[in-house]
C-alpha positions as CSV (number, residue, x, y, z in Angstrom):
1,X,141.0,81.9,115.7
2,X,141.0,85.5,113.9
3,X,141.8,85.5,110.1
4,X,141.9,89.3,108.1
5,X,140.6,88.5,105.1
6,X,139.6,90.7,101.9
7,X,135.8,91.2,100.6
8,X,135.3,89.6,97.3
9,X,132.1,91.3,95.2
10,X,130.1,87.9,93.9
11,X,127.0,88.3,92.4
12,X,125.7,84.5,93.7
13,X,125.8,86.4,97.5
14,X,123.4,88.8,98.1
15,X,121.6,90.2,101.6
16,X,118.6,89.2,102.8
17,X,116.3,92.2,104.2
18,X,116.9,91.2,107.7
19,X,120.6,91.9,108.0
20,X,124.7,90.9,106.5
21,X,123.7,87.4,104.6
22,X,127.3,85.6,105.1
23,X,128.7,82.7,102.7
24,X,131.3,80.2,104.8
25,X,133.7,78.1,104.1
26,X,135.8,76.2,106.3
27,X,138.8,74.6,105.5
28,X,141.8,73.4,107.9
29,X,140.7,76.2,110.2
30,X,140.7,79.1,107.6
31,X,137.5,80.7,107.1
32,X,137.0,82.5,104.2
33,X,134.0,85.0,103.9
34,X,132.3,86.7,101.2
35,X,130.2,89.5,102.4
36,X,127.6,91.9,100.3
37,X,126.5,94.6,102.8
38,X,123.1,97.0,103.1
39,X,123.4,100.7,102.9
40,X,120.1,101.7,104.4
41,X,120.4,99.5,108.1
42,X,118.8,96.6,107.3
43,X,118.3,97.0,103.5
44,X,119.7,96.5,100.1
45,X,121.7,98.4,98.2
46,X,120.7,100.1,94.4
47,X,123.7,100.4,93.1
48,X,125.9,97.0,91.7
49,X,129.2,99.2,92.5
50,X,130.8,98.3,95.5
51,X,134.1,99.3,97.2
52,X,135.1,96.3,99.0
53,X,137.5,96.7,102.4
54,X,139.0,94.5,105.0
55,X,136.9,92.8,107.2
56,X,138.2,91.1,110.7
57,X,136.2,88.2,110.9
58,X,136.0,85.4,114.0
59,X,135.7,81.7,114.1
60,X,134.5,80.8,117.1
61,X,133.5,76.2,116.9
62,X,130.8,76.1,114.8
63,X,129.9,80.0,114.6
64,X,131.0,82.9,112.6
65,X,130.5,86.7,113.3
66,X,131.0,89.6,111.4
67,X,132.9,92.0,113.5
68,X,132.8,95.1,111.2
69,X,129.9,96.7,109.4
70,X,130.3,98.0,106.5
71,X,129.0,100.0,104.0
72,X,129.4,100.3,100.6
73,X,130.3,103.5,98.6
74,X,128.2,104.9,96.0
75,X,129.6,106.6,92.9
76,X,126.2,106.9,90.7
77,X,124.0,108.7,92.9
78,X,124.2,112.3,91.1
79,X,126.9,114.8,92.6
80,X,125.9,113.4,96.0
81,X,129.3,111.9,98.3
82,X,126.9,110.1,100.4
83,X,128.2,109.0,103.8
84,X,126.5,105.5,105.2
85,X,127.9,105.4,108.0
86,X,127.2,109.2,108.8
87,X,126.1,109.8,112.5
88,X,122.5,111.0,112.5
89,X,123.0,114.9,113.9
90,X,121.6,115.8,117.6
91,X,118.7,117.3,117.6
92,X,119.2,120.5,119.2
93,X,121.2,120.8,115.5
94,X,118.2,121.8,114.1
95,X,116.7,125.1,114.2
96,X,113.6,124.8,112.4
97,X,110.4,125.6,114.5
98,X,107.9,123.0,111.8
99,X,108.9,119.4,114.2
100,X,106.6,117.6,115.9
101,X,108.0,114.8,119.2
102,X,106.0,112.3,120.1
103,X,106.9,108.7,122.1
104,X,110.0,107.9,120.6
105,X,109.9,109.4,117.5
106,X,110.4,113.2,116.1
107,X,109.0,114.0,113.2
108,X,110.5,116.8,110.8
109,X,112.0,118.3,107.4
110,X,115.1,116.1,106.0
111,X,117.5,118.1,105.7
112,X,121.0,115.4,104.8
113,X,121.6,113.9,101.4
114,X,121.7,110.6,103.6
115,X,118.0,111.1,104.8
116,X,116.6,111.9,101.2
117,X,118.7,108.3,100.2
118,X,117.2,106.9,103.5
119,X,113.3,107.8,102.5
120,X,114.0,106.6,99.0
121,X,114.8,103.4,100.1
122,X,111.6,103.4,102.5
123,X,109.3,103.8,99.5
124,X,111.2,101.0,97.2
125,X,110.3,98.8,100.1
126,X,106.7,99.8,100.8
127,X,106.3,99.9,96.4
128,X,107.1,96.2,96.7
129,X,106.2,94.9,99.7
130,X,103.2,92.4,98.7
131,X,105.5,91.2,95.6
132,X,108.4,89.6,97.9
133,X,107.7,86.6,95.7
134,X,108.9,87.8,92.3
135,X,111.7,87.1,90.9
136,X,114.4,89.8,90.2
137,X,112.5,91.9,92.9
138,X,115.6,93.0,94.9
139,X,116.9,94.9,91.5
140,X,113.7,96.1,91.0
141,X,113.7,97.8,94.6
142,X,117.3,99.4,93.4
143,X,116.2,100.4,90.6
144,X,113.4,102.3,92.0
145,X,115.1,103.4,95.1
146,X,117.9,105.0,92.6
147,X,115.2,106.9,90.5
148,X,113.1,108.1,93.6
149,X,116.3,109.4,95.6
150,X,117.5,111.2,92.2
151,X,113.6,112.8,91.6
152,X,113.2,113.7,95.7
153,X,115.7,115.6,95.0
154,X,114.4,117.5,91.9
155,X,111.2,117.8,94.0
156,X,113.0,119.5,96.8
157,X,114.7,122.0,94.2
158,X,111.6,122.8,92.7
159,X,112.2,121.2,89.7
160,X,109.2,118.9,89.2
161,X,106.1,120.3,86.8
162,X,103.6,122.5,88.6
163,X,104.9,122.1,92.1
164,X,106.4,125.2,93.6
165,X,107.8,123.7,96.5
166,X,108.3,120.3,98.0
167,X,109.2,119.4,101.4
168,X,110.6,115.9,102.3
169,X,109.2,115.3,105.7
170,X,110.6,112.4,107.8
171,X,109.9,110.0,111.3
172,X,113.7,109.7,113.1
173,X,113.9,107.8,116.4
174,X,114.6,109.9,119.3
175,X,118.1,110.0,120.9
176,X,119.0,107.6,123.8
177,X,121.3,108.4,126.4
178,X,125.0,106.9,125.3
179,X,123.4,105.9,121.9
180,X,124.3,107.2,118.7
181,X,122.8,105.5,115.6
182,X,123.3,106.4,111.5
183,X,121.1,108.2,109.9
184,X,120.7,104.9,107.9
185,X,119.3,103.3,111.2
186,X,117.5,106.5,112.7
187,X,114.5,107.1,109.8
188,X,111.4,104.7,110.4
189,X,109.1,107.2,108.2
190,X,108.6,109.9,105.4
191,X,106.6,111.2,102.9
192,X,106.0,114.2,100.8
193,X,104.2,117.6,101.2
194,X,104.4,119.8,97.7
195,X,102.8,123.4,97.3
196,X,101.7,123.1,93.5
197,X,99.1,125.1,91.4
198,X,95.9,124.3,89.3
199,X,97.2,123.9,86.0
200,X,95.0,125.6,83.4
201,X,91.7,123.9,83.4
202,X,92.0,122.1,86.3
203,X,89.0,121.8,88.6
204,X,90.9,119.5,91.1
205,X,94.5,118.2,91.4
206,X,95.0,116.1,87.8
207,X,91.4,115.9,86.3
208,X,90.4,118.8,84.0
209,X,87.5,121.2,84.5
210,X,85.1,119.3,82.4
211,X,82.2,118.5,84.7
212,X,83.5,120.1,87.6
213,X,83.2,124.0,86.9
214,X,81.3,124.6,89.7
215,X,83.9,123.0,92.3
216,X,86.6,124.8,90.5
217,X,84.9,128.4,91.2
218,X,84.1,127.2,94.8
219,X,87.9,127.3,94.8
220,X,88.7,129.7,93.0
221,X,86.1,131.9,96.1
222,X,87.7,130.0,99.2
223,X,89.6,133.5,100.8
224,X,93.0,132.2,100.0
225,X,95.7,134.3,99.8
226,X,96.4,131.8,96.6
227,X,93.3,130.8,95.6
228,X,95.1,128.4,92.5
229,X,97.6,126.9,95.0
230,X,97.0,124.0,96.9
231,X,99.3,121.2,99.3
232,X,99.6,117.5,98.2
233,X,101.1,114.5,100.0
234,X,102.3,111.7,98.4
235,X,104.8,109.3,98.9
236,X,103.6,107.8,102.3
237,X,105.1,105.4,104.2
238,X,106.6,103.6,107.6
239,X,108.9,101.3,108.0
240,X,107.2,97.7,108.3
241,X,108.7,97.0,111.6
242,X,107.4,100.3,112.9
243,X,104.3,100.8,111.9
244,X,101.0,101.3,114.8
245,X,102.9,103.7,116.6
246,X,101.4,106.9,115.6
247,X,104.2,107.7,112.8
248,X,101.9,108.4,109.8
249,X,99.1,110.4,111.8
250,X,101.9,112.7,113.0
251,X,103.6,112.9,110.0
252,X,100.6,114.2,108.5
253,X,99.5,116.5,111.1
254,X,103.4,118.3,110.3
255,X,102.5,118.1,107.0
256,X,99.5,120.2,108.0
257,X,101.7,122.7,109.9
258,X,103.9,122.8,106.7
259,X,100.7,124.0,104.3
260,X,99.6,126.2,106.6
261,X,102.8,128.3,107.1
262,X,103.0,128.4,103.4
263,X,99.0,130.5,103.0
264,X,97.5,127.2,101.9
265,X,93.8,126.7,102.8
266,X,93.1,122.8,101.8
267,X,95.2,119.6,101.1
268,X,95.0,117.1,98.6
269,X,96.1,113.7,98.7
270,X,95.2,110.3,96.3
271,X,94.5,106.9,97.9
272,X,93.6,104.0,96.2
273,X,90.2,102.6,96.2
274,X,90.9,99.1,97.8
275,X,93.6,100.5,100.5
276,X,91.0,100.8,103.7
277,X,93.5,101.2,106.2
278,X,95.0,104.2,104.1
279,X,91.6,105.3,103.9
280,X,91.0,104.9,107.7
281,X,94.2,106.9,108.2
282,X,93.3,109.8,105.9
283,X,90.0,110.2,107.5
284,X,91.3,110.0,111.1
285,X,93.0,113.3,110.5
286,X,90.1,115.1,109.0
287,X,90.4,114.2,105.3
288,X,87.3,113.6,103.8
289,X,86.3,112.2,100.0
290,X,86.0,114.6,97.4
291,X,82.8,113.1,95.4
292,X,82.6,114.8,92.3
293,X,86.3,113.8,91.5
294,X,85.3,110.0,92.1
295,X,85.0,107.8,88.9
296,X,83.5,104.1,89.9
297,X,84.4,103.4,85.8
298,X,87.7,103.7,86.1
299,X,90.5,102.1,88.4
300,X,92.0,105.4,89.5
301,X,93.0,106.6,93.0
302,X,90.1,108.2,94.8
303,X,90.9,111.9,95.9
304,X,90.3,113.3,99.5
305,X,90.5,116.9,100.6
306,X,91.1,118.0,104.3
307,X,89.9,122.2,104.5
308,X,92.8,123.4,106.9
């Protein structure tokens, strides 16, 4: 039997990270459906604002599917009309030469509003992966997903401190003949590449000159063409479910590709001292540790350096 019903928002309803979470009721052979959708595939939402719609919904004996997706509308994400349900564009859409294509991935700038929201919500998941357990956690994913998405873009405008220049480099699945996905469901990757200069004093990205002078002038001698500028990643991360497939080795080598086009002569990056396989990662790509920066007192990140 097919009923059309209408979504009602109730906060004791709420997704699970997996896909539509459904609460049922049966009753002399009406069903009655409250739904609280994801806006990033198979995520959760930041915002508690919801425009709810009509949903056609089937009854089938014992089980119950969903036969629209939907997607709620966000009002609070800055001057962004974000589109969830936005087709992810073809790739012969995009001119830029800085992509790399690898399996069944491509790896390149974001360019759409929905892709920065996209690689937002990819870091609020990897941020709080290992605390699944606490309670609150999925507003505390919003929350950060929210900020990040509203700073990425900042970063991207150059608008952030001492970098010049940030470029939000993202993973997208490949296209499939007679397949057309989101760009919600198409990103499985990102992170950040930013051109940014030694701020006075500096000797290496964030620690002052104290102790260091003579790294700083080996620097300051390398042959750049901007000897005080240097490229930093941050901010990375793969999707859980795709992760061992080569994403964040190619995302770095664009990364690469990206500093080099922009007359930089080494990279920067922070990991932190317990994360081997980050480490391991770093390494693989030709990153190595920078030992005068490292502090065995303290509990922050160690810095490696790749020369390009």
């Amino acid at each position: 039997m097919e009923v059309n019903g209408t979504l009602v928002p109730r906060p004791s309803v709420f997704p699970s990270r997996l896909g539509h979470q459904v609460s049922v009721k049966r009753e002399r052979c009406f069903c009655f459906c409250v739904l609280r959708v994801l806006p990033v595939g198979d995520t959760l939402s930041t915002s508690s604002h919801h425009r709810w719609r009509k949903v056609e919904v089937q009854c089938q004996d014992s089980s119950q599917s969903v036969q629209q997706s939907l997607i709620p509308q966000r009002d609070d994400v800055g001057s962004s009309q974000l589109s969830f349900d936005r087709l992810q564009p073809r790739e012969e859409d995009f001119t830029s030469e800085q992509k790399r294509g690898f399996g069944r991935f491509v790896v390149r700038e974001a360019v759409l509003d929905e892709e920065y929201w996209t690689a937002a919500w990819l870091r609020a998941e990897s941020c709080w992966e290992n605390h699944s357990y606490m309670r609150h956690v999925e507003s505390y994913k919003r929350k950060f997903a929210e900020q990040e998405f509203n700073a990425l873009k900042q970063r991207c405008a150059g608008q952030f401190k001492n970098s010049l220049k940030c470029f939000c480099i993202v993973a997208v699945k490949k296209e499939e003949e007679n397949v057309r996905r989101t760009v919600l469901n198409s990103i499985v990757g990102t992170l950040d590449v930013s051109i940014r200069q030694f701020l006075q004093g500096e000797a290496f990205p964030g620690i002052r000159e104290k102790g260091y002078g003579k790294s700083s002038a080996l620097m300051a001698s390398n042959g750049s063409d901007h000897p005080h500028r240097y490229a930093y990643v941050s901010n990375v991360c793969v999707a859980k479910y795709a992760r061992r497939q080569g994403i964040a080795t190619n995302m770095l080598y664009l990364a690469m590709d990206v500093a080099l086009s922009a007359g930089m002569t080494q990279i920067f990056v922070h990991v932190n001292a317990d994360n081997t396989p980050a480490k391991y990662l770093y390494e693989k790509v030709g990153f190595e540790m920078v030992e005068e920066a490292v502090d065995n007192s303290s509990k922050e990140p160690d810095l490696m350096c790749l020369k390009l």
